[in-house]
N, C-alpha and C positions, 0 to 999 in steps of 0.2 A: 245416474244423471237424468234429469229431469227432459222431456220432448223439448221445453223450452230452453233450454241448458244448450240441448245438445244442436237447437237448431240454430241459436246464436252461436257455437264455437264454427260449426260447419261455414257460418255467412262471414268469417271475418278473416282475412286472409292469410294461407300461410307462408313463413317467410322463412328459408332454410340459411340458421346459422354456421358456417363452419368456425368450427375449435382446433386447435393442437391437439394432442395428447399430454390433459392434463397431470397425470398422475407420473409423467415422464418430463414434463416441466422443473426448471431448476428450484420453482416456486408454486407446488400444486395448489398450496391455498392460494394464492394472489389469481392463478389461474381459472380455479373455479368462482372464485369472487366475480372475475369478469366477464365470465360467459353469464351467471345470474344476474348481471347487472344489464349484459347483454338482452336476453331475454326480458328483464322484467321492464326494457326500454318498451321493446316492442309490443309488448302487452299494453302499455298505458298509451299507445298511439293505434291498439285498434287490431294489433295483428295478434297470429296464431305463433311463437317462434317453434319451428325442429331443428333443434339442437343435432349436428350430425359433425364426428370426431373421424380421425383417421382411420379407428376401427371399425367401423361399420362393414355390414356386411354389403357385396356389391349389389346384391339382388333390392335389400331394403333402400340402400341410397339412390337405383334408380326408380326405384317407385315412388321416395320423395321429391325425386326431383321430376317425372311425370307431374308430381300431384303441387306442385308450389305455385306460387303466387310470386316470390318475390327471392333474390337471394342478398345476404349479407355477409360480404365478404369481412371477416375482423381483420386481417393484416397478420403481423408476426415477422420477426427474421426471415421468413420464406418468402413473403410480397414484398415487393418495393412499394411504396405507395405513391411513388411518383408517376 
């Protein structure tokens, strides 16, 4: 990556998506559909997305979450959204 590359991604903010566990969804393609669709939202309004699933490990998810900007909750049978 280019100095210039990398000092635009650094300037633009990151925004931590949480996902299911897609690959345990009744529908893993529809599931990953929607997280890159997720992602490729926030990309085109300026952000950085991290993608962080129920596996993650503790340690990396709280260093993304030290290091975020923003969070986007997606919903699911587990949020109400009311």
């Amino acid at each position: 990556m280019s100095d210039i590359a990398a000092s635009e991604s650094s300037s633009r903010p990151r925004i931590l998506v949480t996902t299911a566990d897609v690959a345990r969804s009744a529908n893993p393609a529809l599931g990953r559909q929607k997280v890159e669709l997720y992602a490729a939202a926030i990309r085109r309004h300026g952000g950085e997305p991290v993608v962080v699933d129920p596996a993650i490990v503790a340690v990396e998810l709280n260093q993304h979450l030290a290091e975020m900007d923003g969070l986007f909750l997606t919903g699911g049978a587990d949020i109400d959204p009311a």
